[in-house]
C-alpha positions as CSV (number, residue, x, y, z in Angstrom):
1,X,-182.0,4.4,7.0
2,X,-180.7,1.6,4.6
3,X,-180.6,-1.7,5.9
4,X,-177.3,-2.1,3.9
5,X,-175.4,-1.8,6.9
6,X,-177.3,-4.7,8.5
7,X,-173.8,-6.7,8.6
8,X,-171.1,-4.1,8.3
9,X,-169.2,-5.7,10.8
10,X,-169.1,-8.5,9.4
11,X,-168.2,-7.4,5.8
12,X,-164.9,-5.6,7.1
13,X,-162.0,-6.3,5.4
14,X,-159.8,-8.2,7.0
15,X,-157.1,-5.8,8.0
16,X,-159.7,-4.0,10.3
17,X,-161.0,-7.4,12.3
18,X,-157.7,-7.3,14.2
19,X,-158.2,-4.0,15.1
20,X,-159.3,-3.4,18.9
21,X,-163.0,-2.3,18.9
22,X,-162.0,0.9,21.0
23,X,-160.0,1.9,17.2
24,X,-162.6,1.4,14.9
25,X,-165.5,4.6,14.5
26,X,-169.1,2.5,15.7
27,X,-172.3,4.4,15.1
28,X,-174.6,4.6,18.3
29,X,-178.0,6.4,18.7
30,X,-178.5,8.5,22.0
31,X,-181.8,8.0,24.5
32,X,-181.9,4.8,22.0
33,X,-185.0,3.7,23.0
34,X,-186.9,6.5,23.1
35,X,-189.3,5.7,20.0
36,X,-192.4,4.8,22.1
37,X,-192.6,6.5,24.9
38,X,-196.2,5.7,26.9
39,X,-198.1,9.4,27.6
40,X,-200.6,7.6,29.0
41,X,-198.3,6.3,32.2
42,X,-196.6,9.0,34.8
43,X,-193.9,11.1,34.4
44,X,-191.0,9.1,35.1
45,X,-188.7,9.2,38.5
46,X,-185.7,11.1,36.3
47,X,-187.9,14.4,36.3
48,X,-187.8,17.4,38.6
49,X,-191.0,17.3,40.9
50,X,-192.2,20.9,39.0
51,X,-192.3,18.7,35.9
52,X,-194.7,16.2,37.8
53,X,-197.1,18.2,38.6
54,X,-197.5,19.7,35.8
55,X,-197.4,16.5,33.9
56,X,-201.1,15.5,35.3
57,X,-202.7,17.2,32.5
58,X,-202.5,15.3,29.7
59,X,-201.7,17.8,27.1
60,X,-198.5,18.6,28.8
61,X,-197.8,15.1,28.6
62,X,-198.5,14.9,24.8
63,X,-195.7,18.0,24.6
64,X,-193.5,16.3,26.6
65,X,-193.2,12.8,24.4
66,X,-192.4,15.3,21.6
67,X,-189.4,16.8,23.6
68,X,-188.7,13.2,24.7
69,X,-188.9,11.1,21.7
70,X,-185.2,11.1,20.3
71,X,-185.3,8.5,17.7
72,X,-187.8,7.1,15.2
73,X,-186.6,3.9,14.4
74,X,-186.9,0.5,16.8
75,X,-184.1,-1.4,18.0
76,X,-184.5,-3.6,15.3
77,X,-184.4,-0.4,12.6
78,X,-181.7,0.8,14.2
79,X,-179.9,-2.2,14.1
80,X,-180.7,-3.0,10.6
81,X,-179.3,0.3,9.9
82,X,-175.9,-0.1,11.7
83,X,-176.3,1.5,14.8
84,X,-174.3,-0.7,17.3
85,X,-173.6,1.4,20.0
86,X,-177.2,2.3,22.6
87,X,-177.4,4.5,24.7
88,X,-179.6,3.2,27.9
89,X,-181.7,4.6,30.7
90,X,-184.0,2.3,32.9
91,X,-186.7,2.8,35.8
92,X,-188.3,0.7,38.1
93,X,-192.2,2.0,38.0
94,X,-192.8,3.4,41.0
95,X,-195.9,1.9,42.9
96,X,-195.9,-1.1,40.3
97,X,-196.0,-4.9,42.2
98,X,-193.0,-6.8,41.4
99,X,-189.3,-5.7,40.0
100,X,-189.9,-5.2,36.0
101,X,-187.8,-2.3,34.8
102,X,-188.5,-0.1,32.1
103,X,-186.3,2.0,29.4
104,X,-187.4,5.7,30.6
105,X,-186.8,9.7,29.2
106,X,-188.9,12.0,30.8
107,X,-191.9,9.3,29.8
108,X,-192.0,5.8,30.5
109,X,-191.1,3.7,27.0
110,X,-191.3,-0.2,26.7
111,X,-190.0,-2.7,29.0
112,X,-186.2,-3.4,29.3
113,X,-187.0,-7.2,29.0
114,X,-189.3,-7.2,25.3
115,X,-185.9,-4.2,24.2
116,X,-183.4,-7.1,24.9
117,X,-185.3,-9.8,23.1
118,X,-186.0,-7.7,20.4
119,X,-182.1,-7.0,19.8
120,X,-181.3,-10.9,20.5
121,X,-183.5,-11.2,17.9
122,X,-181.3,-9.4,15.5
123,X,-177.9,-11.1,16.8
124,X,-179.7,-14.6,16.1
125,X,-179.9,-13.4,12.1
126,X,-176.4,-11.7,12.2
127,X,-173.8,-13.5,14.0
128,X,-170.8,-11.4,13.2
129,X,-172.5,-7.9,14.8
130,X,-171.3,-7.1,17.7
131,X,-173.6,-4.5,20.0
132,X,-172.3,-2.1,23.2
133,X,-175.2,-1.8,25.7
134,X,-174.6,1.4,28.0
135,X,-176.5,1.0,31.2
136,X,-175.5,4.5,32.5
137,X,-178.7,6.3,34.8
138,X,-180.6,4.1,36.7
139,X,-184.0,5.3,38.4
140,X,-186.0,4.3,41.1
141,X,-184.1,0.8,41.5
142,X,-182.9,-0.6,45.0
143,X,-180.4,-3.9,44.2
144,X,-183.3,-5.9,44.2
145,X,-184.1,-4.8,40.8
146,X,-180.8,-4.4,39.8
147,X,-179.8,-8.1,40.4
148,X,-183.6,-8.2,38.8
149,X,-182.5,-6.5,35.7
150,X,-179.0,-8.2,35.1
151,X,-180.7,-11.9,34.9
152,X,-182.6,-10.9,32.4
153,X,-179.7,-9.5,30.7
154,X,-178.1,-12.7,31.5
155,X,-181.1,-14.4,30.2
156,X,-181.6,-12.8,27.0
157,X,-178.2,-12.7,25.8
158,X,-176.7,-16.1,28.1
159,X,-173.5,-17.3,25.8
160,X,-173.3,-14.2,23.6
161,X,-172.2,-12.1,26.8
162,X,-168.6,-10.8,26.8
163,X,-167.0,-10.7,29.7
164,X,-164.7,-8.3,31.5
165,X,-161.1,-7.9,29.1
166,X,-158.3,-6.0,28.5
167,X,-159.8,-3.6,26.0
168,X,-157.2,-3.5,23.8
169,X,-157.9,-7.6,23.1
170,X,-161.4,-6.9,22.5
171,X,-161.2,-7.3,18.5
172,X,-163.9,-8.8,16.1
173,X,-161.6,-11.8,15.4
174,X,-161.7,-12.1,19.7
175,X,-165.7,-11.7,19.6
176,X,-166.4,-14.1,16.7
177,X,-164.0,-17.1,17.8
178,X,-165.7,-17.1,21.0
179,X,-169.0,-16.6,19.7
180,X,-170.0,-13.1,21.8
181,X,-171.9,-10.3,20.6
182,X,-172.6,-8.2,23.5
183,X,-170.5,-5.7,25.8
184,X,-173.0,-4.4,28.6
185,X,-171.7,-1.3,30.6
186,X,-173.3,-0.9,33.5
187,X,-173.1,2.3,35.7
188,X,-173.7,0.7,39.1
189,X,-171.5,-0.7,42.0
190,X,-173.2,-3.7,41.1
191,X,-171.0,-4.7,38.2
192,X,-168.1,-6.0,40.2
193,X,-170.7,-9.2,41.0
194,X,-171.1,-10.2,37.7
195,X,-168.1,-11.2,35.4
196,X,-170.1,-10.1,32.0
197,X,-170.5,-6.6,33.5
198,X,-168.2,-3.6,32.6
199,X,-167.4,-0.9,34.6
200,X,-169.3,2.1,33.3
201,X,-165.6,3.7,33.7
202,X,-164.8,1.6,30.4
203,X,-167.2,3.8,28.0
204,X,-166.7,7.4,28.8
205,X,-169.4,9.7,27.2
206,X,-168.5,13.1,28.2
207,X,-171.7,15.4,27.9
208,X,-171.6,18.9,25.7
209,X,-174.9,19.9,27.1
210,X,-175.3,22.6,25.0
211,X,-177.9,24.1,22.3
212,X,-174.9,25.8,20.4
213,X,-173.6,23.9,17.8
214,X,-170.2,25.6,17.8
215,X,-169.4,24.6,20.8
216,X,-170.5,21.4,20.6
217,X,-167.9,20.8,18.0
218,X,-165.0,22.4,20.1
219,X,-166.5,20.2,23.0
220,X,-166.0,17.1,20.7
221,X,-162.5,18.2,19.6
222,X,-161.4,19.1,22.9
223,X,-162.5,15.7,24.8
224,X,-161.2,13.4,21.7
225,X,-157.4,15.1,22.8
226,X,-157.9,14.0,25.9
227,X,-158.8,10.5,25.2
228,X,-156.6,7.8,27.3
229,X,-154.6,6.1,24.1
230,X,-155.5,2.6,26.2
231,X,-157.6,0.6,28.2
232,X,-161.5,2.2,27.1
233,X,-163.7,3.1,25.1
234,X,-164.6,6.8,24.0
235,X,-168.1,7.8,23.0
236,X,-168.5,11.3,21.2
237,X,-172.3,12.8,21.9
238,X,-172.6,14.8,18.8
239,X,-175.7,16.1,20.5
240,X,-177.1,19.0,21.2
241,X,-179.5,19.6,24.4
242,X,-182.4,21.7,24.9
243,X,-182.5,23.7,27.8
244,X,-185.8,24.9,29.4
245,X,-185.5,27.9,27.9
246,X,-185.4,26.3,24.6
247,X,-188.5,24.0,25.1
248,X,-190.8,26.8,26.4
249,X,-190.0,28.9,23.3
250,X,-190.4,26.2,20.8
251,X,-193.1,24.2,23.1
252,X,-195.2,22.6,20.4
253,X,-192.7,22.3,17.7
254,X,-190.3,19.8,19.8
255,X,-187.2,18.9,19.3
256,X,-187.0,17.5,15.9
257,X,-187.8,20.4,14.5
258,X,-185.7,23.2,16.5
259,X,-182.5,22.1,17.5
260,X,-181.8,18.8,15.2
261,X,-183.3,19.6,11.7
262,X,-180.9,22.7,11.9
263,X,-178.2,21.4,13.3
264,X,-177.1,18.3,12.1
265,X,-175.7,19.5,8.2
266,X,-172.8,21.1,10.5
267,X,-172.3,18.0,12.9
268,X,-172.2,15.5,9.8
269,X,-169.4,17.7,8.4
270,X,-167.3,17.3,11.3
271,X,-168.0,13.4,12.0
272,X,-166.9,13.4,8.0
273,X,-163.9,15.3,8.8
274,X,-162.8,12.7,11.8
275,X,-160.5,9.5,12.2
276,X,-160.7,6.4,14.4
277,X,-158.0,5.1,15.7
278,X,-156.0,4.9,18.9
279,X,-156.1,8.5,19.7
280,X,-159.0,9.2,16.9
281,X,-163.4,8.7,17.3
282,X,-164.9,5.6,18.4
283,X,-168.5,5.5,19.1
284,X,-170.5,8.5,17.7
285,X,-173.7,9.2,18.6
286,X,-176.1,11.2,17.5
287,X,-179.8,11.8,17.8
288,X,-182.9,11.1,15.2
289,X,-180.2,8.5,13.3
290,X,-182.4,8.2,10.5
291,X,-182.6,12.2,9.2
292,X,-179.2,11.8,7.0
293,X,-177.0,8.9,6.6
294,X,-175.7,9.3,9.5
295,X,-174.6,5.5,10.4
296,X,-173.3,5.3,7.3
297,X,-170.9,8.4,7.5
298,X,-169.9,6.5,10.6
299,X,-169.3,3.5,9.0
300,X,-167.2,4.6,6.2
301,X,-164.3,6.7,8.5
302,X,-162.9,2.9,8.9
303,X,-161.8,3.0,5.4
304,X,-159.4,5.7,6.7
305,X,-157.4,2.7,8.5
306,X,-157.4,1.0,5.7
307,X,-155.0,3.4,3.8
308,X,-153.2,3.7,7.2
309,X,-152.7,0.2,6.8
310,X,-151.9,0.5,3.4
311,X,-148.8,3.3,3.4
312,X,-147.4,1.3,6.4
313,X,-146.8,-2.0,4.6
Protein backbone atom coordinates (compact mmCIF):
# COMPACT_ATOMS: atom_id res chain seq x y z
CA UNK A 1 0.00 0.00 0.00
CA UNK A 2 1.67 3.48 -0.71
CA UNK A 3 2.60 5.45 2.06
CA UNK A 4 1.45 8.47 -0.12
CA UNK A 5 -1.56 8.71 1.80
CA UNK A 6 0.36 9.06 5.07
CA UNK A 7 -1.10 12.70 5.42
CA UNK A 8 -4.19 12.88 3.31
CA UNK A 9 -6.02 14.58 5.70
CA UNK A 10 -3.95 16.95 6.07
CA UNK A 11 -3.35 17.73 2.35
CA UNK A 12 -7.23 18.34 1.77
CA UNK A 13 -8.06 21.27 0.10
CA UNK A 14 -9.47 23.65 1.99
CA UNK A 15 -13.15 23.52 0.97
CA UNK A 16 -13.27 19.93 2.45
CA UNK A 17 -11.72 20.88 6.13
CA UNK A 18 -15.01 22.47 7.02
CA UNK A 19 -16.80 19.64 6.07
CA UNK A 20 -18.24 17.44 9.10
CA UNK A 21 -16.14 14.26 9.32
CA UNK A 22 -19.43 12.15 9.14
CA UNK A 23 -19.49 13.84 5.07
CA UNK A 24 -16.25 12.99 3.94
CA UNK A 25 -15.58 8.98 2.65
CA UNK A 26 -12.55 7.66 5.50
CA UNK A 27 -10.96 4.30 4.63
CA UNK A 28 -11.05 1.84 7.59
CA UNK A 29 -9.72 -1.84 7.73
CA UNK A 30 -12.02 -4.51 9.49
CA UNK A 31 -10.69 -7.04 12.47
CA UNK A 32 -7.78 -4.26 12.10
CA UNK A 33 -5.56 -5.86 14.22
CA UNK A 34 -5.69 -9.10 13.20
CA UNK A 35 -2.01 -9.28 11.52
CA UNK A 36 -0.40 -11.29 14.42
CA UNK A 37 -2.50 -13.40 15.92
CA UNK A 38 -0.56 -15.81 18.68
CA UNK A 39 -1.34 -19.79 17.74
CA UNK A 40 0.57 -20.66 20.37
CA UNK A 41 -2.07 -19.05 23.22
CA UNK A 42 -5.91 -20.44 23.53
CA UNK A 43 -8.67 -19.95 21.60
CA UNK A 44 -10.07 -16.83 22.54
CA UNK A 45 -13.46 -16.25 24.76
CA UNK A 46 -15.41 -14.97 21.34
CA UNK A 47 -15.49 -18.69 20.08
CA UNK A 48 -18.20 -21.35 20.40
CA UNK A 49 -17.03 -24.02 23.01
CA UNK A 50 -16.97 -26.80 19.79
CA UNK A 51 -14.32 -24.53 18.48
CA UNK A 52 -12.35 -24.94 21.85
CA UNK A 53 -12.01 -28.14 21.98
CA UNK A 54 -11.05 -28.73 18.98
CA UNK A 55 -8.62 -25.97 19.04
CA UNK A 56 -6.15 -28.09 21.51
CA UNK A 57 -4.47 -29.62 18.59
CA UNK A 58 -2.26 -27.41 17.30
CA UNK A 59 -2.78 -27.87 13.63
CA UNK A 60 -6.29 -26.76 13.99
CA UNK A 61 -4.91 -23.79 15.50
CA UNK A 62 -2.49 -23.12 12.58
CA UNK A 63 -5.87 -23.34 10.17
CA UNK A 64 -7.58 -21.21 12.36
CA UNK A 65 -4.93 -18.02 12.25
CA UNK A 66 -5.38 -18.44 8.51
CA UNK A 67 -9.28 -18.01 8.69
CA UNK A 68 -8.49 -15.36 11.35
CA UNK A 69 -5.82 -13.13 10.03
CA UNK A 70 -7.70 -10.32 8.09
CA UNK A 71 -5.05 -7.92 7.32
CA UNK A 72 -1.42 -7.97 6.59
CA UNK A 73 -0.18 -4.72 7.36
CA UNK A 74 0.47 -3.27 11.17
CA UNK A 75 -1.17 -0.36 12.60
CA UNK A 76 1.58 1.63 11.58
CA UNK A 77 1.26 0.15 7.64
CA UNK A 78 -2.02 0.71 7.74
CA UNK A 79 -1.78 4.13 8.90
CA UNK A 80 0.91 5.04 6.67
CA UNK A 81 -1.32 3.88 3.98
CA UNK A 82 -4.48 5.96 5.00
CA UNK A 83 -6.58 3.75 6.76
CA UNK A 84 -8.13 5.98 9.56
CA UNK A 85 -10.96 4.24 10.51
CA UNK A 86 -10.15 0.48 12.99
CA UNK A 87 -12.19 -1.66 13.56
CA UNK A 88 -11.58 -3.19 17.32
CA UNK A 89 -12.17 -6.26 19.32
CA UNK A 90 -10.52 -6.86 22.82
CA UNK A 91 -10.30 -9.80 25.59
CA UNK A 92 -9.25 -10.04 28.95
CA UNK A 93 -7.19 -13.52 28.95
CA UNK A 94 -8.90 -15.72 30.81
CA UNK A 95 -6.94 -17.29 33.83
CA UNK A 96 -4.15 -14.51 33.21
CA UNK A 97 -3.12 -12.47 36.79
CA UNK A 98 -3.85 -8.90 36.57
CA UNK A 99 -6.34 -6.81 34.10
CA UNK A 100 -4.20 -6.51 30.65
CA UNK A 101 -6.48 -6.76 27.72
CA UNK A 102 -5.78 -8.00 24.36
CA UNK A 103 -6.98 -7.28 20.68
CA UNK A 104 -8.65 -10.87 19.87
CA UNK A 105 -10.34 -12.84 16.56
CA UNK A 106 -10.83 -16.27 17.01
CA UNK A 107 -6.86 -16.21 18.31
CA UNK A 108 -5.40 -14.03 20.75
CA UNK A 109 -3.25 -10.99 18.75
CA UNK A 110 -0.98 -8.35 20.65
CA UNK A 111 -1.83 -6.41 23.52
CA UNK A 112 -4.35 -3.46 23.35
CA UNK A 113 -1.76 -1.33 25.31
CA UNK A 114 1.74 -1.84 22.75
CA UNK A 115 -1.63 -1.29 19.48
CA UNK A 116 -2.31 2.18 21.06
CA UNK A 117 1.32 3.24 21.50
CA UNK A 118 2.07 2.08 18.28
CA UNK A 119 -0.74 4.36 16.55
CA UNK A 120 0.34 7.39 19.09
CA UNK A 121 3.37 6.83 17.54
CA UNK A 122 2.14 7.74 14.14
CA UNK A 123 -0.15 10.85 15.41
CA UNK A 124 3.21 12.22 17.05
CA UNK A 125 4.78 12.36 13.19
CA UNK A 126 1.42 13.46 11.56
CA UNK A 127 -0.46 16.00 13.50
CA UNK A 128 -3.19 16.77 11.07
CA UNK A 129 -4.59 12.76 10.93
CA UNK A 130 -7.21 12.26 12.61
CA UNK A 131 -8.07 8.27 13.61
CA UNK A 132 -11.78 6.66 14.77
CA UNK A 133 -11.15 3.85 17.19
CA UNK A 134 -14.30 1.37 17.30
CA UNK A 135 -14.36 -0.45 20.50
CA UNK A 136 -17.42 -2.51 19.57
CA UNK A 137 -17.26 -6.53 21.20
CA UNK A 138 -15.72 -6.87 24.26
CA UNK A 139 -14.82 -10.36 25.84
CA UNK A 140 -14.18 -11.76 28.95
CA UNK A 141 -14.03 -8.25 30.76
CA UNK A 142 -15.88 -7.38 34.10
CA UNK A 143 -15.71 -3.20 34.67
CA UNK A 144 -12.64 -3.75 36.35
CA UNK A 145 -10.87 -4.10 33.12
CA UNK A 146 -12.94 -1.89 31.38
CA UNK A 147 -12.06 1.11 33.62
CA UNK A 148 -8.53 -0.89 33.16
CA UNK A 149 -8.63 -0.48 29.45
CA UNK A 150 -9.95 3.14 29.13
CA UNK A 151 -6.83 4.65 31.35
CA UNK A 152 -4.67 3.32 29.14
CA UNK A 153 -6.62 4.76 26.36
CA UNK A 154 -6.59 7.81 28.34
CA UNK A 155 -2.98 7.38 28.86
CA UNK A 156 -1.83 6.79 25.49
CA UNK A 157 -3.60 9.30 23.68
CA UNK A 158 -4.14 12.07 27.05
CA UNK A 159 -4.69 15.67 25.09
CA UNK A 160 -5.32 14.23 21.68
CA UNK A 161 -8.71 12.67 22.88
CA UNK A 162 -11.86 14.18 21.47
CA UNK A 163 -14.57 14.40 23.49
CA UNK A 164 -18.31 13.80 23.20
CA UNK A 165 -19.83 16.60 20.22
CA UNK A 166 -22.44 17.34 18.19
CA UNK A 167 -21.33 15.35 15.19
CA UNK A 168 -22.05 17.63 12.74
CA UNK A 169 -19.22 20.13 14.50
CA UNK A 170 -16.75 17.52 14.36
CA UNK A 171 -14.65 18.98 11.26
CA UNK A 172 -10.86 18.84 10.59
CA UNK A 173 -10.61 22.64 11.17
CA UNK A 174 -12.59 21.62 14.84
CA UNK A 175 -9.89 18.65 15.44
CA UNK A 176 -6.77 20.66 14.45
CA UNK A 177 -7.55 24.03 16.46
CA UNK A 178 -7.94 22.03 19.40
CA UNK A 179 -5.16 19.88 18.80
CA UNK A 180 -7.27 16.10 18.91
CA UNK A 181 -6.66 13.25 16.82
CA UNK A 182 -8.66 10.56 18.23
CA UNK A 183 -12.56 9.69 18.35
CA UNK A 184 -12.85 6.32 20.47
CA UNK A 185 -16.28 4.58 20.24
CA UNK A 186 -16.85 2.43 22.81
CA UNK A 187 -19.64 -0.31 22.85
CA UNK A 188 -20.17 -0.47 26.65
CA UNK A 189 -22.46 1.18 29.31
CA UNK A 190 -19.34 2.38 30.51
CA UNK A 191 -18.89 5.30 28.16
CA UNK A 192 -21.36 7.64 29.93
CA UNK A 193 -18.34 7.81 32.79
CA UNK A 194 -15.86 9.11 30.68
CA UNK A 195 -16.38 12.48 28.62
CA UNK A 196 -13.82 11.25 25.74
CA UNK A 197 -15.96 8.19 25.24
CA UNK A 198 -18.60 7.91 22.36
CA UNK A 199 -21.59 6.08 22.45
CA UNK A 200 -21.03 3.06 20.21
CA UNK A 201 -24.69 4.38 18.82
CA UNK A 202 -22.58 7.24 17.10
CA UNK A 203 -20.75 4.77 14.50
CA UNK A 204 -23.27 2.33 13.17
CA UNK A 205 -21.71 -0.60 11.13
CA UNK A 206 -24.57 -2.57 10.01
CA UNK A 207 -23.23 -6.21 9.20
CA UNK A 208 -23.98 -7.97 5.56
CA UNK A 209 -22.84 -11.27 6.85
CA UNK A 210 -22.81 -12.91 3.77
CA UNK A 211 -20.42 -14.92 1.37
CA UNK A 212 -22.38 -13.53 -1.72
CA UNK A 213 -21.06 -10.72 -3.14
CA UNK A 214 -24.33 -9.56 -4.77
CA UNK A 215 -25.92 -9.19 -1.92
CA UNK A 216 -23.40 -7.65 -0.18
CA UNK A 217 -23.63 -4.74 -2.57
CA UNK A 218 -27.56 -4.50 -2.27
CA UNK A 219 -26.87 -4.81 1.59
CA UNK A 220 -24.53 -1.71 1.23
CA UNK A 221 -27.00 0.22 -0.98
CA UNK A 222 -29.91 -0.53 1.01
CA UNK A 223 -28.31 0.56 4.60
CA UNK A 224 -26.61 3.88 2.94
CA UNK A 225 -30.71 4.96 2.20
CA UNK A 226 -31.33 4.57 5.42
CA UNK A 227 -28.63 6.54 6.87
CA UNK A 228 -29.87 9.30 9.56
CA UNK A 229 -28.83 12.68 7.34
CA UNK A 230 -27.51 13.87 11.14
CA UNK A 231 -26.07 13.37 14.35
CA UNK A 232 -23.54 9.88 13.37
CA UNK A 233 -21.40 8.34 11.77
CA UNK A 234 -22.07 5.44 9.08
CA UNK A 235 -19.53 2.69 8.42
CA UNK A 236 -20.13 0.48 5.25
CA UNK A 237 -18.51 -3.22 5.80
CA UNK A 238 -17.75 -4.01 2.26
CA UNK A 239 -17.04 -7.48 3.60
CA UNK A 240 -17.84 -10.61 2.99
CA UNK A 241 -18.02 -13.44 5.77
CA UNK A 242 -17.30 -17.01 5.64
CA UNK A 243 -19.68 -19.22 7.01
CA UNK A 244 -18.72 -22.70 8.45
CA UNK A 245 -19.69 -24.17 5.55
CA UNK A 246 -17.34 -22.11 3.69
CA UNK A 247 -14.21 -22.74 5.98
CA UNK A 248 -14.61 -26.54 6.07
CA UNK A 249 -14.66 -26.66 2.23
CA UNK A 250 -11.76 -24.37 1.62
CA UNK A 251 -10.00 -25.43 5.15
CA UNK A 252 -6.42 -25.02 4.27
CA UNK A 253 -6.71 -22.39 1.69
CA UNK A 254 -8.17 -19.67 4.16
CA UNK A 255 -9.70 -16.76 3.62
CA UNK A 256 -7.47 -14.73 1.54
CA UNK A 257 -7.62 -16.95 -1.04
CA UNK A 258 -11.42 -17.97 -1.30
CA UNK A 259 -13.66 -15.36 -0.58
CA UNK A 260 -11.42 -11.96 -0.91
CA UNK A 261 -9.03 -12.56 -3.82
CA UNK A 262 -12.36 -13.18 -5.84
CA UNK A 263 -14.31 -10.81 -4.56
CA UNK A 264 -12.96 -7.69 -4.13
CA UNK A 265 -12.61 -6.42 -8.26
CA UNK A 266 -16.60 -6.30 -7.86
CA UNK A 267 -16.59 -4.43 -4.39
CA UNK A 268 -13.83 -1.80 -5.62
CA UNK A 269 -16.29 -1.08 -8.53
CA UNK A 270 -19.01 -0.20 -6.36
CA UNK A 271 -16.90 1.86 -3.62
CA UNK A 272 -15.74 3.69 -7.08
CA UNK A 273 -19.13 4.20 -8.11
CA UNK A 274 -20.20 5.93 -4.51
CA UNK A 275 -20.43 9.57 -2.96
CA UNK A 276 -19.82 11.03 0.52
CA UNK A 277 -21.71 13.34 1.71
CA UNK A 278 -24.70 13.94 4.04
CA UNK A 279 -26.74 11.19 2.80
CA UNK A 280 -23.61 9.50 0.74
CA UNK A 281 -20.49 6.77 2.24
CA UNK A 282 -18.43 7.66 5.17
CA UNK A 283 -16.18 5.09 6.51
CA UNK A 284 -15.59 2.06 4.21
CA UNK A 285 -14.08 -0.86 5.27
CA UNK A 286 -12.84 -3.53 3.82
CA UNK A 287 -10.67 -6.50 4.57
CA UNK A 288 -6.85 -7.45 3.43
CA UNK A 289 -6.48 -3.29 2.64
CA UNK A 290 -3.40 -3.81 0.96
CA UNK A 291 -4.54 -6.31 -2.18
CA UNK A 292 -5.74 -3.21 -4.46
CA UNK A 293 -5.58 0.43 -3.74
CA UNK A 294 -8.15 0.18 -1.83
CA UNK A 295 -7.56 3.34 0.66
CA UNK A 296 -6.80 5.15 -2.03
CA UNK A 297 -10.14 4.57 -4.02
CA UNK A 298 -11.41 5.71 -0.70
CA UNK A 299 -9.58 8.64 -0.51
CA UNK A 300 -10.22 10.08 -3.85
CA UNK A 301 -14.39 9.94 -3.70
CA UNK A 302 -13.74 13.35 -1.64
CA UNK A 303 -12.87 15.00 -4.88
CA UNK A 304 -16.53 14.36 -5.70
CA UNK A 305 -17.38 17.27 -3.06
CA UNK A 306 -15.13 19.31 -4.45
CA UNK A 307 -17.01 19.72 -7.77
CA UNK A 308 -20.18 19.84 -5.59
CA UNK A 309 -18.55 22.65 -4.16
CA UNK A 310 -17.58 23.88 -7.29
CA UNK A 311 -21.24 24.11 -9.34
CA UNK A 312 -22.70 25.63 -6.17
CA UNK A 313 -20.56 28.78 -6.04
Amino acid sequence: MADGNADWMGSLPPALRSLPLSNLAIPGSHDSFSYWVDEKSPVGPDQATAIKRLARISLVRKIMKKWSVTQNLTFKEQLEGGIRYFDLRVSSKPGEIGKETYFIHGLFGIKVWDGLKEMNGFLEQHPKEVIFLDFNHFYAMDDSHHHFLINRIRSAFESKLCCVECVEYVTLLYMWEKKHQVLIFYHHPLYQEYPFLWPGNKMPAPWANTTNVHKLLQFLETTLGERSRYGTFHVSQAILTPRVKTIARHLIRGLKNTLVHRNLPMILNWVKAQKPGVMGVNIITSDFVELVDFAATVIALNDLLLEEDESAT
